[in-house]
MDAnalysis code that builds the backbone (N, CA, C; Angstrom):
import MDAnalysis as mda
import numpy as np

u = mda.Universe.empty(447, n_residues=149, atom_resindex=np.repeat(np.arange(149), 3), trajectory=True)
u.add_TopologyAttr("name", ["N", "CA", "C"] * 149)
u.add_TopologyAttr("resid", np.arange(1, 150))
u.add_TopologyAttr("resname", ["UNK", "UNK", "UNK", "UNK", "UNK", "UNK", "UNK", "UNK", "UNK", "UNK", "UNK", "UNK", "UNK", "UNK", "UNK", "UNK", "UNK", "UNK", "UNK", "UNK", "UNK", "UNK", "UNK", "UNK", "UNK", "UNK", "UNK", "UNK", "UNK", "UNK", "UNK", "UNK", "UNK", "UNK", "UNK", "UNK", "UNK", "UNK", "UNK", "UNK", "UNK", "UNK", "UNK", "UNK", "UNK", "UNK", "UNK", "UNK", "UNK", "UNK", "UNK", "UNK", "UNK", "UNK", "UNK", "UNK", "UNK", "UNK", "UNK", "UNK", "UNK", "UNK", "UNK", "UNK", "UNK", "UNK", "UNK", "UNK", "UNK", "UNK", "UNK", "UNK", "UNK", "UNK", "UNK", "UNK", "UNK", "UNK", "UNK", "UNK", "UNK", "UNK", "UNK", "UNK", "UNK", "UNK", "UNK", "UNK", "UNK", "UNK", "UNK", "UNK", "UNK", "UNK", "UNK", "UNK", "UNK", "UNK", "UNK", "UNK", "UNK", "UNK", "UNK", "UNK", "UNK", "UNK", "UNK", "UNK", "UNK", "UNK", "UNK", "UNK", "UNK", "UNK", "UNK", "UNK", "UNK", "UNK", "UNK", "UNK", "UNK", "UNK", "UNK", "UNK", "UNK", "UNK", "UNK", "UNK", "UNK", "UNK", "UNK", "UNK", "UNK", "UNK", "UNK", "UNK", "UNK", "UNK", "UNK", "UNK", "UNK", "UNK", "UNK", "UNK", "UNK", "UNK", "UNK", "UNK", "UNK"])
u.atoms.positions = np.array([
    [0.853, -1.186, 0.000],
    [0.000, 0.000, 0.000],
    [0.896, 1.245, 0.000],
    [0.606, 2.332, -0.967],
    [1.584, 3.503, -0.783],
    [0.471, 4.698, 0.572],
    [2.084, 5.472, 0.140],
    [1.699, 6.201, 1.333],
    [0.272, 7.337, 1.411],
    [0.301, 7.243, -0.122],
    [-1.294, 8.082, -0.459],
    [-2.485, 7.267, 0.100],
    [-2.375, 5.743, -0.582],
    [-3.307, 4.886, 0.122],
    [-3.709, 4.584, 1.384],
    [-2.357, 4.918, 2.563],
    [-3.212, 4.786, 3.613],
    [-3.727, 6.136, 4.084],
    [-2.830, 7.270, 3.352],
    [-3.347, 8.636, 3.943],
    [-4.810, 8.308, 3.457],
    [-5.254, 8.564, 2.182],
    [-6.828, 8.507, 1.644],
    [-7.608, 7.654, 2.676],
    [-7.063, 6.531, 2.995],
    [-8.297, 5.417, 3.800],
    [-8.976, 6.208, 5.004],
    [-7.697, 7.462, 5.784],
    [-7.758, 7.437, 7.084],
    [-8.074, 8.908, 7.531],
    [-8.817, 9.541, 5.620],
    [-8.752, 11.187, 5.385],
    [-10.211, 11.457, 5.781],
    [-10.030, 12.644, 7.122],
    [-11.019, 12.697, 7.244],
    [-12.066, 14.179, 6.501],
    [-13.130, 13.602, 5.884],
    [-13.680, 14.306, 4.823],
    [-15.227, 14.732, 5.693],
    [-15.324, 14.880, 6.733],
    [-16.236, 15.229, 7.874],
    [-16.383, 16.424, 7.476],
    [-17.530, 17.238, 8.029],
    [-17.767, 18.668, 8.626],
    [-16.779, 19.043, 10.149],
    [-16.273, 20.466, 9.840],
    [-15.411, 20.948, 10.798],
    [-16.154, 20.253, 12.198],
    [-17.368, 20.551, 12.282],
    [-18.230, 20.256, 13.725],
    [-17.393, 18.823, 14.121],
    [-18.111, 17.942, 13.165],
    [-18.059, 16.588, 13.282],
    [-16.390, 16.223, 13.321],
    [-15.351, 16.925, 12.969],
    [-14.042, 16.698, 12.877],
    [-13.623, 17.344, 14.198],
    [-13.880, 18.246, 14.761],
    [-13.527, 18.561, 16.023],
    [-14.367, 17.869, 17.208],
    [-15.454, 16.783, 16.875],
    [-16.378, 16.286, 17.819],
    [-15.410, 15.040, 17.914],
    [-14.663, 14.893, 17.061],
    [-14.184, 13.260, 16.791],
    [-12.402, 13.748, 17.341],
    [-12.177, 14.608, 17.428],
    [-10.269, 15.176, 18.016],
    [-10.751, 14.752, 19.378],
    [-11.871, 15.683, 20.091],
    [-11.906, 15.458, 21.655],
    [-11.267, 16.537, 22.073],
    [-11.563, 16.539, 23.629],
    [-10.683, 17.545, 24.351],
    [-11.049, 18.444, 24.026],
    [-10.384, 19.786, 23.748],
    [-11.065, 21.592, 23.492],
    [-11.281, 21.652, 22.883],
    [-11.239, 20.867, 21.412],
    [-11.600, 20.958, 20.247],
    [-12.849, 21.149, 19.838],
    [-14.054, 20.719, 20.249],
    [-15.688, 21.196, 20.200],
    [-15.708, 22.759, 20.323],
    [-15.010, 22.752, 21.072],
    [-14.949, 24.077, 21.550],
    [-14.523, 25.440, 20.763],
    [-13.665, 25.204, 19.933],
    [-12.791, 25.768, 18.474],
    [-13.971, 25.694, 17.630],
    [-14.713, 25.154, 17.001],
    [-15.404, 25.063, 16.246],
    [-15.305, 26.714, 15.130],
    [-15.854, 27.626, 15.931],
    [-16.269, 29.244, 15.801],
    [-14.808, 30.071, 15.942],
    [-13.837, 29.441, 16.551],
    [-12.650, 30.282, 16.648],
    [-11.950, 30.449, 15.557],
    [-12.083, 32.150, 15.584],
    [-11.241, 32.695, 14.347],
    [-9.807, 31.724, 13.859],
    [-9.181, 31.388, 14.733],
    [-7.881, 30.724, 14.540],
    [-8.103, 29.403, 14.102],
    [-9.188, 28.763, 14.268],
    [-9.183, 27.653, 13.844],
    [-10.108, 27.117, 12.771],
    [-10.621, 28.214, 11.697],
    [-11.266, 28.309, 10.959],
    [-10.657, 26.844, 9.906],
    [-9.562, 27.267, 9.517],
    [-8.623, 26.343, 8.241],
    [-8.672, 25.105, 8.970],
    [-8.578, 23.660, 8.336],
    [-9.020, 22.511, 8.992],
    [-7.772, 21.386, 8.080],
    [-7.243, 22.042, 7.121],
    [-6.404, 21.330, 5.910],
    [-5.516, 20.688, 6.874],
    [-4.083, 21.151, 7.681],
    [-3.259, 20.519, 8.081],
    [-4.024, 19.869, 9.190],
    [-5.121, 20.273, 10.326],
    [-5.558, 19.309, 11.171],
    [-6.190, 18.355, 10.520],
    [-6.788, 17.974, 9.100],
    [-7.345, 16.699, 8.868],
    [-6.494, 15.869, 8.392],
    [-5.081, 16.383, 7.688],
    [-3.887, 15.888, 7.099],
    [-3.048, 15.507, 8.141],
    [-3.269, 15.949, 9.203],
    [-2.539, 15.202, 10.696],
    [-3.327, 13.839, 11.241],
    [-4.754, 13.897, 11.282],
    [-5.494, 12.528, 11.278],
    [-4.945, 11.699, 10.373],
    [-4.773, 11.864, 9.489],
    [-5.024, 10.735, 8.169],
    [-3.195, 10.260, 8.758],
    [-2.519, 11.048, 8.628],
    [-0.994, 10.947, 9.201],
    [-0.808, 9.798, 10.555],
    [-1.816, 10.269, 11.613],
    [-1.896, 9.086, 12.385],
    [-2.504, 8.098, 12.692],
    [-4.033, 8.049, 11.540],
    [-4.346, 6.476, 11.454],
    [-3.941, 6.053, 10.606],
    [-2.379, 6.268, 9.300],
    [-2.048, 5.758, 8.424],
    [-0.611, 5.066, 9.447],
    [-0.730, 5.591, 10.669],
    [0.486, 5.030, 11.339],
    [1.830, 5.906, 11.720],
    [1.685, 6.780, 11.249],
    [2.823, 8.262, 11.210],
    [2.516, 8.890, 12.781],
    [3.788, 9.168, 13.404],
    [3.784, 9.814, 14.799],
    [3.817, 11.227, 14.336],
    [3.565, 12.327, 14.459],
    [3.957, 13.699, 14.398],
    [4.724, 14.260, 15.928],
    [5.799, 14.215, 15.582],
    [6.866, 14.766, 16.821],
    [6.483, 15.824, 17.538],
    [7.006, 16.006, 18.352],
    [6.992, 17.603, 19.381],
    [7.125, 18.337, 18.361],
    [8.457, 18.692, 17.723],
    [8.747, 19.352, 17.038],
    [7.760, 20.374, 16.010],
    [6.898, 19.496, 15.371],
    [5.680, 19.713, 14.456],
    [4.779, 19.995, 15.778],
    [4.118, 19.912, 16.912],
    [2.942, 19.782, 17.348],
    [2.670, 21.420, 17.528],
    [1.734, 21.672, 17.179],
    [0.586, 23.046, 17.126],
    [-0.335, 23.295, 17.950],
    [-0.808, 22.153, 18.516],
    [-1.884, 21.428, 19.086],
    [-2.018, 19.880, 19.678],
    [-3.205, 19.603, 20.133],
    [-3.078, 18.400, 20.970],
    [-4.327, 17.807, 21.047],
    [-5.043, 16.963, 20.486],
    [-6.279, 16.070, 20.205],
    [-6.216, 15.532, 21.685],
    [-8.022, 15.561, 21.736],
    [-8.422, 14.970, 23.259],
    [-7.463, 13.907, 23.370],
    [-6.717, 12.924, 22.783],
    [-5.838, 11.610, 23.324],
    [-4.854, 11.579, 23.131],
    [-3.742, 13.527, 23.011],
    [-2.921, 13.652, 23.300],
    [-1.756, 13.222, 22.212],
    [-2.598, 13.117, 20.692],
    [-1.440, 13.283, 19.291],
    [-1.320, 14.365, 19.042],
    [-0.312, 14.670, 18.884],
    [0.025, 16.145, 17.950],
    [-1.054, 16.449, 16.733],
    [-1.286, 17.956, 17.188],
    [-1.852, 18.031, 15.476],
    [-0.867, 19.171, 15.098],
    [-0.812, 19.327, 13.706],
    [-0.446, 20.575, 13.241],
    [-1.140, 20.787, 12.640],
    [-1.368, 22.468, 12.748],
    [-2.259, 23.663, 12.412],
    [-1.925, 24.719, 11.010],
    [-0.634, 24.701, 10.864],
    [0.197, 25.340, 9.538],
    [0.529, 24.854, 8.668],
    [0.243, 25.442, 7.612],
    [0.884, 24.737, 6.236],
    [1.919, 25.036, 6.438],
    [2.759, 25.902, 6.317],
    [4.772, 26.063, 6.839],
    [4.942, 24.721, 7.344],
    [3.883, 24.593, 9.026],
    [4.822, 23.716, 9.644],
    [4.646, 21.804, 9.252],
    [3.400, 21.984, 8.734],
    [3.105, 20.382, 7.848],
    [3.757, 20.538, 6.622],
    [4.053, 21.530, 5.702],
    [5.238, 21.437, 4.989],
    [6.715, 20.735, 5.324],
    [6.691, 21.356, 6.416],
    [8.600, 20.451, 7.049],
    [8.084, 19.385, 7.244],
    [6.689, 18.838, 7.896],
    [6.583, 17.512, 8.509],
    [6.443, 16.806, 7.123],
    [5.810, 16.836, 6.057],
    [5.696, 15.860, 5.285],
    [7.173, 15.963, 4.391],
    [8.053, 17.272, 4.627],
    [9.200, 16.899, 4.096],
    [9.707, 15.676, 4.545],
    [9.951, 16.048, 6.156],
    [10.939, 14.780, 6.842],
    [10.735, 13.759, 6.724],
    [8.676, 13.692, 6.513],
    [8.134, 12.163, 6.566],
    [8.351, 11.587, 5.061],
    [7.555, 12.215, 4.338],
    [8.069, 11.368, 3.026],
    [9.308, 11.703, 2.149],
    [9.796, 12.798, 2.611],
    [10.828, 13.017, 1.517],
    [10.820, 14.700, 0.942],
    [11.356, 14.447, 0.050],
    [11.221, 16.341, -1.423],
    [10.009, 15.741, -2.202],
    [9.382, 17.027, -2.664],
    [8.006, 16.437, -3.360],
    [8.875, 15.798, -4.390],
    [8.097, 15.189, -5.538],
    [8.211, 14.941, -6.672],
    [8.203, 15.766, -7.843],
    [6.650, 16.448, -7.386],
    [6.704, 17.806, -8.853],
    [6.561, 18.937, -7.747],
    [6.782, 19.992, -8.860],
    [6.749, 21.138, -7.944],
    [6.642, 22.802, -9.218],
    [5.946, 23.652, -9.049],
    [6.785, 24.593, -9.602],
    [6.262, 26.004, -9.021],
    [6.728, 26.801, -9.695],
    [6.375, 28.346, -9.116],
    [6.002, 28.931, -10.718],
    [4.286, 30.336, -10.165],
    [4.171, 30.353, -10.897],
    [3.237, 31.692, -11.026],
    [3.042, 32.514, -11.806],
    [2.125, 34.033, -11.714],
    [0.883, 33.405, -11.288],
    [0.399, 34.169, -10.144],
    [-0.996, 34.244, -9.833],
    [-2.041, 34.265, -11.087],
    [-2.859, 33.519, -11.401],
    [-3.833, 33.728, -12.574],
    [-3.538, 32.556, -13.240],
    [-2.484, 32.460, -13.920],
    [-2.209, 31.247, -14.579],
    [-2.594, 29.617, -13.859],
    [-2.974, 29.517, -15.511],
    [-3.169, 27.874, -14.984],
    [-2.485, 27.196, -14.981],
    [-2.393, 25.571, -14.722],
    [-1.162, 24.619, -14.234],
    [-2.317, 23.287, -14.649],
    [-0.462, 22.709, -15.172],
    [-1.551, 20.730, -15.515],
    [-0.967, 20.042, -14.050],
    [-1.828, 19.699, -12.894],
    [-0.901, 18.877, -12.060],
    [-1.147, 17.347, -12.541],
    [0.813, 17.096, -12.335],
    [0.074, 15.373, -13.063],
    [-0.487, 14.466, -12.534],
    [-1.014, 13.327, -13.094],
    [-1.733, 12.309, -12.980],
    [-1.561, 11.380, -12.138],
    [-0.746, 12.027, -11.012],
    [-0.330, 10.828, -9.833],
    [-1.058, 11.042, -8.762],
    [-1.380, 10.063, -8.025],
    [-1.751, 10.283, -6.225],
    [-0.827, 10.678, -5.701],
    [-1.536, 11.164, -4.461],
    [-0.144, 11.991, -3.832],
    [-0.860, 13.440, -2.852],
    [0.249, 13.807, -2.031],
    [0.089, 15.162, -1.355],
    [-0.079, 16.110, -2.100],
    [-0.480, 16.888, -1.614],
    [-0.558, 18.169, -2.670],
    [-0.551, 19.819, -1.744],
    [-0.153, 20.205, -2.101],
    [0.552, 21.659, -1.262],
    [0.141, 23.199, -2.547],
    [-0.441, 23.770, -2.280],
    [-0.657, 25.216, -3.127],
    [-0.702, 26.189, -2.549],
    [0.313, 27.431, -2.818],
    [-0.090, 28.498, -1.808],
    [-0.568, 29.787, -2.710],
    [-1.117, 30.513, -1.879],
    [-2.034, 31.514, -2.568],
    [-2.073, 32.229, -1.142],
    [-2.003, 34.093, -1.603],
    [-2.648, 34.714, -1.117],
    [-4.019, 35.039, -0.144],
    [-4.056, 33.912, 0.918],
    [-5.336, 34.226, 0.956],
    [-5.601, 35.005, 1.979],
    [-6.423, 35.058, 2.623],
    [-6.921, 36.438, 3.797],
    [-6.622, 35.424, 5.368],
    [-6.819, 34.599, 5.529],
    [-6.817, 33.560, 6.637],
    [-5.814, 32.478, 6.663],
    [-4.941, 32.132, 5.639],
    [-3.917, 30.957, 5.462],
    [-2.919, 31.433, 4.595],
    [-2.047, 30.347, 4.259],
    [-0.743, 31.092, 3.770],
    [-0.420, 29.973, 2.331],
    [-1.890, 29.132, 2.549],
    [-2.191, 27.744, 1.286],
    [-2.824, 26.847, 1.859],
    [-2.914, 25.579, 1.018],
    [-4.058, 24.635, 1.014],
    [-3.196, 23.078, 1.232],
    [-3.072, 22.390, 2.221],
    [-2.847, 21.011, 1.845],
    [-4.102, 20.334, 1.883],
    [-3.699, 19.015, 1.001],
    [-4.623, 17.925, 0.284],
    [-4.160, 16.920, 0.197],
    [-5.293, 15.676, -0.056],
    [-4.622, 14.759, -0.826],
    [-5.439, 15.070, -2.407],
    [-4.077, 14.451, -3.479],
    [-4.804, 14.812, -4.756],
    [-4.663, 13.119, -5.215],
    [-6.325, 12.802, -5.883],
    [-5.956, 11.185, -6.212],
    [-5.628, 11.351, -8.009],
    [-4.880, 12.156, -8.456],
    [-4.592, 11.928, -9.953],
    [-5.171, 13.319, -11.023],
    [-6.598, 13.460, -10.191],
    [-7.543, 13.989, -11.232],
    [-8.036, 15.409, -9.855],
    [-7.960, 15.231, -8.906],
    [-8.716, 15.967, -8.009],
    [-8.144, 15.577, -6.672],
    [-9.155, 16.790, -6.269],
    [-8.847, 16.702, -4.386],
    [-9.845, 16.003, -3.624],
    [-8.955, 15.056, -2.743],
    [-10.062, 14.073, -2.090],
    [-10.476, 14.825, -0.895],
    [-10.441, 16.161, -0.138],
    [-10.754, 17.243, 0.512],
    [-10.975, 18.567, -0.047],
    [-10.926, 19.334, 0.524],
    [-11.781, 20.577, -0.029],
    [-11.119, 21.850, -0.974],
    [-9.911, 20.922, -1.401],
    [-9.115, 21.824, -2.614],
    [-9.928, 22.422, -3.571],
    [-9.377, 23.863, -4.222],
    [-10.187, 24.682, -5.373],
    [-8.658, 24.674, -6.618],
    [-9.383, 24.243, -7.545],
    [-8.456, 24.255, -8.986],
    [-8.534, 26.164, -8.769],
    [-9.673, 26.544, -9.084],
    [-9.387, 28.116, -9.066],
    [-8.618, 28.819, -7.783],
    [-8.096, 28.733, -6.891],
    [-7.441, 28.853, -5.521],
    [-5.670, 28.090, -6.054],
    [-6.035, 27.123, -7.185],
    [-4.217, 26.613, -7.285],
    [-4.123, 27.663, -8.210],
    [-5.433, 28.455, -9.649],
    [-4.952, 29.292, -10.394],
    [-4.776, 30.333, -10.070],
    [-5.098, 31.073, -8.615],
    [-5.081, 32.324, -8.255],
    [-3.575, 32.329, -7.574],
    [-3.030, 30.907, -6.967],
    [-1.739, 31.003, -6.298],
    [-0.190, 30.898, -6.632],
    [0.622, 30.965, -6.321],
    [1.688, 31.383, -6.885],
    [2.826, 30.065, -6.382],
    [2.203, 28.771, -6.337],
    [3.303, 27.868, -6.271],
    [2.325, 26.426, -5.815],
    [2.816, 25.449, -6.035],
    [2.851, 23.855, -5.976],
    [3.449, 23.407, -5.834],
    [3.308, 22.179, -4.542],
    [4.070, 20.913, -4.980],
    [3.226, 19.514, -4.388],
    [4.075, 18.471, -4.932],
    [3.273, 17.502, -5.172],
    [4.356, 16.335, -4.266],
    [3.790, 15.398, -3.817],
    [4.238, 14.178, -2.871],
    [3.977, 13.226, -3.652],
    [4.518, 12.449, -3.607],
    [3.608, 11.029, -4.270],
    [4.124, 10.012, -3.622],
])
């Protein structure tokens, strides 16, 4: 099984409610908090530890009612999926507006863009699309990619 496959099995594709009802601990509680609006690296930290992946001190942002690390930043789940899987595979930089072919592999997926609340989007991408709440128009408005596989 690759490492997309067990991330996908273990991705959780819930409502924020229902994804912070299922962390435990203060997390119900976040629901409405400005800071915890973005949900990308905390659902990409689930899938990370029912695919079997520890997330170190180092990475932790946060702390699920049973006391796994989550991370909260794309920056800082950027370094973590460096260390964990490696350098992406594809990658490029690119003018805001323009479009992009991402290829046809499974895999992580990382886009950053300008936005008002985050600094980009992680995903998993199965080839064709995002198996979470990625926008093709959000990778064409942003100014870089990369890809895991």
């Amino acid at each position: 099984m690759t490492i997309y496959d067990s991330l996908a099995q273990h991705y959780p594709t819930m409502s924020k409610v229902d994804l912070y009802n299922q962390l435990g601990g203060q997390w119900p509680t976040l629901v409405d908090h400005p800071n915890y609006q973005n949900t990308c690296a905390i659902r990409l930290s689930v899938a990370f530890h029912g695919a079997g992946y520890k997330i170190d001190n180092k990475y932790k942002e946060a702390i699920a009612g049973d006391g796994r690390n989550i991370v909260i930043k794309v920056k800082t789940m950027w370094d973590y999926v460096t260390s964990t899987v490696g350098p992406f595979y594809w990658g490029m930089s690119k003018n805001p507006g323009t479009s992009v072919d991402i290829p046809a592999k499974k895999g992580i997926i990382v886009y950053h863009a300008a936005f008002s609340d985050a600094t980009g989007h992680f995903d998993l991408w199965n080839g064709s699309g995002f198996v979470g709440s990625g926008d093709l128009g959000d990778v064409a408005n942003g100014f870089d990619l990369a890809l895991w596989i």
